[in-house]
N, C-alpha and C positions, 0 to 999 in steps of 0.2 A: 513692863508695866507691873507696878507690884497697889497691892489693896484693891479698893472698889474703882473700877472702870470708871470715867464720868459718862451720863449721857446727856446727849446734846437736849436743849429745853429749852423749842422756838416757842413764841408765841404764835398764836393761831389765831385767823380772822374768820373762821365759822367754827360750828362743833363737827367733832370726828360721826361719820357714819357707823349703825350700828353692826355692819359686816364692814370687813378689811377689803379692800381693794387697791389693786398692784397699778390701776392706771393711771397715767403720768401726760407730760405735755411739756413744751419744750419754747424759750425764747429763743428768735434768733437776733443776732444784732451785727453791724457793721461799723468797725472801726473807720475813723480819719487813718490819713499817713501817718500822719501829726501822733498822734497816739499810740498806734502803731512800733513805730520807730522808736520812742520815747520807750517801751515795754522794752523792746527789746536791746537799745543804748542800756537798763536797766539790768535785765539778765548778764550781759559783757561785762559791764562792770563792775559785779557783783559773782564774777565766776560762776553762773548758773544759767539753766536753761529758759526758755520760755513758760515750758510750763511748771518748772518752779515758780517762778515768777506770781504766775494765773493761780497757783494750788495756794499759793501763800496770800492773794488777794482774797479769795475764796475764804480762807480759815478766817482771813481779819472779820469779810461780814457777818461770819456765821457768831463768829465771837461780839460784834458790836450789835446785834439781833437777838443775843441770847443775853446776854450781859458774865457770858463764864470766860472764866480767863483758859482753862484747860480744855479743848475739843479734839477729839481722835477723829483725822479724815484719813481714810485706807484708799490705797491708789493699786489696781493692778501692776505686780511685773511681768507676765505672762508674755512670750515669746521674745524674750530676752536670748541669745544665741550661742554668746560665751558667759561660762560660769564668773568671770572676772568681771560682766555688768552685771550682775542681777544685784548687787548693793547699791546702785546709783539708780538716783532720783532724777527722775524727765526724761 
């Protein structure tokens, strides 16, 4: 990364509190087979994993939500086993 970092710049459907707080809250959701399959027919033929797949979904929204074309998402590699994974993604 060289120059200013971007940062990410959702729009917001109330105003921020006037202390910071760390709590959060979570969707859950449940695929079809249909869908399912289709993801992952997707990863195959595309020589990638599933959750490439999901992390690149992910960046599209965050990119069609914000209107930036450049958005830095960081993914742990933490407990990767052999030094020869720790460069690959999913």
């Amino acid at each position: 990364f060289e120059g200013e970092l971007p940062v990410l710049d959702l729009p917001a459907d109330h105003t921020r509190p006037p202390v910071r707080s760390f709590a959060g809250d979570k969707v859950s959701f449940t695929l079809d087979q249909e869908a399912a399959s289709g993801l992952h027919t997707l990863a195959r033929e595309n020589g990638s994993t599933l959750y490439m797949v999901l992390l690149a979904a992910y960046t599209a929204v965050l990119s069609r939500l914000s209107g930036q074309e450049e958005i830095i998402v960081g993914s742990p590699i933490a407990g990767r086993p052999h030094k020869d994974l720790e460069p690959i993604l999913g």
